[in-house]
ZAMARGU-4260 file (C-alpha; in steps of 0.2 Angstrom, whole numbers, plus 5000, padded with zeros to 4 digits):
<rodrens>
0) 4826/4858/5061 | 4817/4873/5069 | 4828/4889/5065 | 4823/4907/5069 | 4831/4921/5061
5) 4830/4939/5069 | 4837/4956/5063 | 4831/4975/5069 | 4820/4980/5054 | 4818/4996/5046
10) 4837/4997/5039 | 4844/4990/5025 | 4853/4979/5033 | 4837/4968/5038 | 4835/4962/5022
15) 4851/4951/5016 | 4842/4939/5029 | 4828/4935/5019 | 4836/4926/5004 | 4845/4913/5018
20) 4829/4912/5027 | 4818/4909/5013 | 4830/4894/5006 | 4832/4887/5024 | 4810/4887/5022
25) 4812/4879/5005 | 4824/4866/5011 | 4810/4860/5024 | 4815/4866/5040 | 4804/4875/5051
30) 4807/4894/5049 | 4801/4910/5060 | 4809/4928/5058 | 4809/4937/5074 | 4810/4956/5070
35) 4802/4973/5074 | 4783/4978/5071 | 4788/4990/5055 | 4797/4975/5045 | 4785/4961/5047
40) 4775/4966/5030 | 4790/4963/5022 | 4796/4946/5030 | 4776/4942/5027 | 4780/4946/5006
45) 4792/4933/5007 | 4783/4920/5015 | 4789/4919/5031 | 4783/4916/5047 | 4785/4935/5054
50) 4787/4935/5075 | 4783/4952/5082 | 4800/4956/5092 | 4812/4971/5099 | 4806/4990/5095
55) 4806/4999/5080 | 4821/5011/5076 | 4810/5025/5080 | 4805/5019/5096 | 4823/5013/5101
60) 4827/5031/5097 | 4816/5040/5108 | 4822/5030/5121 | 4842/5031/5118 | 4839/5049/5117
65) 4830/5052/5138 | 4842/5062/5149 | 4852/5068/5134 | 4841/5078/5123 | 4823/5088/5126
70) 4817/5086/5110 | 4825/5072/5097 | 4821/5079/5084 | 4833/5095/5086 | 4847/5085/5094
75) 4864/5090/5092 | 4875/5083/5079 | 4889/5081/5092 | 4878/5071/5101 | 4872/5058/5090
80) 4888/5047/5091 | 4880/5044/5110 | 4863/5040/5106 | 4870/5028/5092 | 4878/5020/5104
85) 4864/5016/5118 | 4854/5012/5102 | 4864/4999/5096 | 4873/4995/5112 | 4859/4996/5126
90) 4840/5000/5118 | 4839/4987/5104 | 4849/4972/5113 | 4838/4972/5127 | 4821/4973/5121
95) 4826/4961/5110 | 4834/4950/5125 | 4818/4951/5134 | 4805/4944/5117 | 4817/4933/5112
100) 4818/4923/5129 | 4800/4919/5130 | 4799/4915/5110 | 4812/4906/5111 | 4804/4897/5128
105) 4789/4893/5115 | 4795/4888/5101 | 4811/4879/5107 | 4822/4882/5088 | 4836/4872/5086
110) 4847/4885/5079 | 4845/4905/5076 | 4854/4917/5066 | 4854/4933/5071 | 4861/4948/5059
115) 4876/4958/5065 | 4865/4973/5070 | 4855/4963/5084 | 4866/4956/5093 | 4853/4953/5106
120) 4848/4938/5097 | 4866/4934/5101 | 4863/4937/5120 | 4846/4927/5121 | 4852/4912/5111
125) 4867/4909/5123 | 4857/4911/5138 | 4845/4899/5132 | 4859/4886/5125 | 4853/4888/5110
130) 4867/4888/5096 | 4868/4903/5085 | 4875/4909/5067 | 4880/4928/5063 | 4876/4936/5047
135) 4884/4950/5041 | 4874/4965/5030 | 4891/4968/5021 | 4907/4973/5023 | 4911/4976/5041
140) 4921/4993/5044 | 4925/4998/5060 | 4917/5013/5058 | 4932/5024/5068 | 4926/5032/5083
145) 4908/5028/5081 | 4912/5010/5079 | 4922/5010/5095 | 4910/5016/5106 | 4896/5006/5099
150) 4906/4991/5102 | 4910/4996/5121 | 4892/4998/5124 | 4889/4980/5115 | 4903/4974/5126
155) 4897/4981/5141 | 4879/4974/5141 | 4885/4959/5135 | 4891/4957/5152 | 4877/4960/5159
160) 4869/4944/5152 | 4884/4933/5155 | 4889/4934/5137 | 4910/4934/5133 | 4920/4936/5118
165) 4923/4951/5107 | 4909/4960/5097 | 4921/4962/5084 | 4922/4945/5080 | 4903/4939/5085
170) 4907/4933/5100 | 4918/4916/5091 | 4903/4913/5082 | 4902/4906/5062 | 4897/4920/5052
175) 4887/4921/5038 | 4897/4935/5026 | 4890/4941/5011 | 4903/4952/5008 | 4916/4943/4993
180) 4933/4942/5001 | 4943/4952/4991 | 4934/4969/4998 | 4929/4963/5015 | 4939/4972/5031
185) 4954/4962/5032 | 4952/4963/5052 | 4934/4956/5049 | 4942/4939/5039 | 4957/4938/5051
190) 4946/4936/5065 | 4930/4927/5061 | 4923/4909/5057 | 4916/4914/5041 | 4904/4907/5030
195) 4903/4914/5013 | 4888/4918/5005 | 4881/4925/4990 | 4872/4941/4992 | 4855/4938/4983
200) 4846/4954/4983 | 4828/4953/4988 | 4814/4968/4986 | 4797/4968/4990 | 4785/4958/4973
205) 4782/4971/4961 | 4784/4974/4941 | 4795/4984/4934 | 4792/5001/4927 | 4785/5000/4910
210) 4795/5000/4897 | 4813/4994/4904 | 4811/4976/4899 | 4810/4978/4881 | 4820/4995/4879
215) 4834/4999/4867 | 4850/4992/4877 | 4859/5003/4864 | 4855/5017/4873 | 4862/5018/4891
220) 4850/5017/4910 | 4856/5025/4924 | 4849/5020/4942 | 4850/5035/4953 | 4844/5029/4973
225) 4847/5034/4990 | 4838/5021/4997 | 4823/5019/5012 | 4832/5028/5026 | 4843/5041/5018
230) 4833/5050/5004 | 4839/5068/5004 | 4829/5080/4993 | 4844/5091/4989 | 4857/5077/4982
235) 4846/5071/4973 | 4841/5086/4963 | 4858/5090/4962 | 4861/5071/4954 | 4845/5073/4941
240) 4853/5088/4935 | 4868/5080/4933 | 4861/5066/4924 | 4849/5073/4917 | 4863/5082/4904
245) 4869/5064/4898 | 4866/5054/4884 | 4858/5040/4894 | 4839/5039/4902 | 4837/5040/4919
250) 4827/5032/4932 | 4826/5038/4951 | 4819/5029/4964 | 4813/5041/4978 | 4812/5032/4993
255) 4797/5033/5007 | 4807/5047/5015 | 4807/5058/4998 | 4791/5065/4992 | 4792/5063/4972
260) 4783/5080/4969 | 4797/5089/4979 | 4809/5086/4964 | 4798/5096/4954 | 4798/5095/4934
265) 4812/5083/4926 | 4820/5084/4909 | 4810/5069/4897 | 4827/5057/4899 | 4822/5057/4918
270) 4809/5046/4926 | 4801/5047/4945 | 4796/5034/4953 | 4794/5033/4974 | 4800/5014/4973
275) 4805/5000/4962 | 4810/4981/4964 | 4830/4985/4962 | 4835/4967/4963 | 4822/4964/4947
280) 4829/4981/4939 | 4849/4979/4940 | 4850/4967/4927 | 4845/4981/4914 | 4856/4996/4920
285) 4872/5001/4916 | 4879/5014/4931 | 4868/5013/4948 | 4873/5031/4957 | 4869/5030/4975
290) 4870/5034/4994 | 4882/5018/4997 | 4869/5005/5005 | 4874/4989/5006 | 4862/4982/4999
295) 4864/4992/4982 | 4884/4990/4984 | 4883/4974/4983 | 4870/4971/4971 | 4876/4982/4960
300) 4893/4973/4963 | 4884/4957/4958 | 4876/4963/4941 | 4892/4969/4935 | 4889/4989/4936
305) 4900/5003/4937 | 4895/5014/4952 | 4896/5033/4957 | 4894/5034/4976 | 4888/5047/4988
310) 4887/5042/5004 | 4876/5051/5016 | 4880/5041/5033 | 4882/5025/5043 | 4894/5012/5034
315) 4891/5020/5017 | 4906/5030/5017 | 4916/5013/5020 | 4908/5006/5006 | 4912/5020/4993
320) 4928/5017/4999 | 4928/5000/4995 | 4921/5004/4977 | 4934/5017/4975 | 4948/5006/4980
325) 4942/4991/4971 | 4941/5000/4954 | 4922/4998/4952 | 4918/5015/4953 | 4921/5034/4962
330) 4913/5044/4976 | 4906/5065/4975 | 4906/5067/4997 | 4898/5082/5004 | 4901/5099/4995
335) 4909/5091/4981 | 4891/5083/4976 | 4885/5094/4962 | 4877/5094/4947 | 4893/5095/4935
340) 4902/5084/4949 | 4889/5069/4945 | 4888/5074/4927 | 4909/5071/4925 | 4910/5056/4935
345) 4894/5048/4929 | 4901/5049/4911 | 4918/5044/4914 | 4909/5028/4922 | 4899/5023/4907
350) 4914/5023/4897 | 4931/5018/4905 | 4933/5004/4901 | 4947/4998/4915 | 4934/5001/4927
355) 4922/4988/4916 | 4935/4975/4918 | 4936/4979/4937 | 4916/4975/4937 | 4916/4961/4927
360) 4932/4952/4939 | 4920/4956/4956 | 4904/4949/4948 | 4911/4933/4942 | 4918/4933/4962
365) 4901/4936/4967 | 4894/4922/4955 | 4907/4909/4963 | 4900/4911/4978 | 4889/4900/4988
370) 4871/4901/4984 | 4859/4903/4998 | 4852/4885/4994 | 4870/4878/4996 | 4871/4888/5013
375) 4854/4882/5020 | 4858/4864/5016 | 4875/4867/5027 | 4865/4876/5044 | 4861/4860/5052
380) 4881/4855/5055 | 4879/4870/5067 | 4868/4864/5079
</rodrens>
């Protein structure tokens, strides 16, 4: 079977694909990943045939932002909510449309899974005729407002290419969630065809910083992250000095948009780095403080870890609300981010021990899900 997955590229959300993508390979079926210029190194890491598709966020951007502000980079906060919403509803669905449609021309899949933040692999697969799988990044808030308008704008150029059915519910397709039930959306589970499945983290090949493999488990690591798309120099000087005061050791991961020398000199518990392979690195940490990806929410949901969120956009603030409410951990938003407001919650986390119990009951949840071997083995019953 010839299947072709395609996501946006440079978010987060590109890379819960992979694992799915990588077993469907394994399991012998023909596999191609349509997906932005800027993410094709990574689907190359894994293996996979990368197919140069859609425009880059930055690009996508530029465009969303014509007739509506001079200069991007200065554009008003009250306008971004607009720009989002030809980004994700207009830009990005149609360039994707138009690649797609002549890909899919050559290589003629049988079946393509699209990510739930290109849904213009939704639109060219249904004009083709070609059947087609959703996959979720993680939970799936409806984002208040911004969601709204996002949606009307899918809605709307949906349309245009013929295609009906509601956004929120990928259009009646099956959906692949990676999200475990008890803290998906409930409007997500009451109107999809889902298809649980595991979420596997997978980072870019790389070793582990030296020294975390054999270290002293007796003595506490904590993961401080604001991912690839979010790094904000402020909160996390603010989070190093909190950590930095505990009992524990401490190891940051910059990001690309953070440069480590900005954070200046660090107490000896903490340790820079600009990247490390997280999925390789959860297994050997005892509270992850972070921005609220999905990615890091759920792996950290996975391994079993306490968590201390501070969400700095997008869907993250509906994922710390999910930590929160599911007992797994607490959130610091905005002006309440500060280096004794880290320090508090982060040592509450590495003690309390209802909160260890409520990890422990998501990560056997997680466990008891499908595998993404189990999953691939199931995608031909939806041609």
């Amino acid at each position: 079977m010839r299947v072709i997955f395609t996501a946006l590229g440079g978010f987060g959300h590109s890379f819960p694909l992979i694992p799915l993508a990588v077993a469907a390979r394994d399991a012998g079926h023909d596999v191609g990943f349509a997906t932005a210029e800027d993410f094709l190194p990574n689907i190359g890491k894994a293996g996979i045939t990368g197919i140069s598709a859609g425009v880059t966020m930055t690009v996508a951007f530029t465009e969303a932002a014509k007739g509506i502000a001079e200069d991007p980079e200065q554009l008003p906060p009250e306008q971004l909510p607009q720009i989002l919403g030809r980004i994700f509803g207009e830009v990005v669905p149609r360039s994707f449309v138009t690649d797609l449609e002549s890909i899919f021309a050559e290589r003629r899949p049988d079946l393509v899974v699209y990510e739930s933040g290109n849904v213009g692999g939704a639109f060219a697969a249904k004009r083709a005729g070609i059947p087609c799988v959703g996959h979720t990044f993680g939970r799936m808030s409806r984002m208040g407002e911004l969601g709204d308008l996002i949606r009307a704008r899918i809605g709307e150029t949906a349309r245009e290419y013929g295609v009906e059915g509601d956004p929120q519910s990928y259009f009646g397709d099956p959906v692949v969630d990676i999200c475990p039930e008890s803290v998906q959306a409930p409007e997500f589970l009451a109107g999809t065809k889902r298809i649980p499945l595991r979420p596997v983290g997978w980072s870019e090949p790389g070793d582990l910083p030296a020294g975390i493999a054999g270290r002293d488990r007796s003595r506490p690591l904590v993961y401080l992250t604001l991912g690839t798309a979010f790094g904000n120099t402020d909160v996390l000087g603010k989070a190093i000095k909190g950590l930095a005061v505990l009992d524990a050791d401490v190891l940051v991961a910059a990001g690309p948009s953070v440069d480590v020398a900005e954070l200046g000199e660090v107490p000896a518990n903490v340790r820079l780095e600009a990247w490390v392979p997280q999925s390789a690195l959860l297994p050997y940490v005892d509270v992850v403080v972070h921005h609220g990806g999905s990615g890091t929410t759920l792996g950290s949901l996975g391994a079993g870890l306490p968590q201390l969120v501070l969400p700095q956009g997008a869907d993250q603030f509906s994922n710390a609300e999910m930590v929160v409410d599911a007992g797994v951990g607490r959130q610091l938003l905005g002006d309440a981010v500060t280096a004794e407001a880290v320090t508090e919650n982060a040592r509450v986390l590495l003690t309390d021990a209802a909160v260890r119990d409520a990890t422990r009951a998501l990560a056997a949840e997680v466990a008891a899900m499908p595998g993404p071997a189990e999953v691939a083995a199931t995608l031909p019953s939806y041609v």
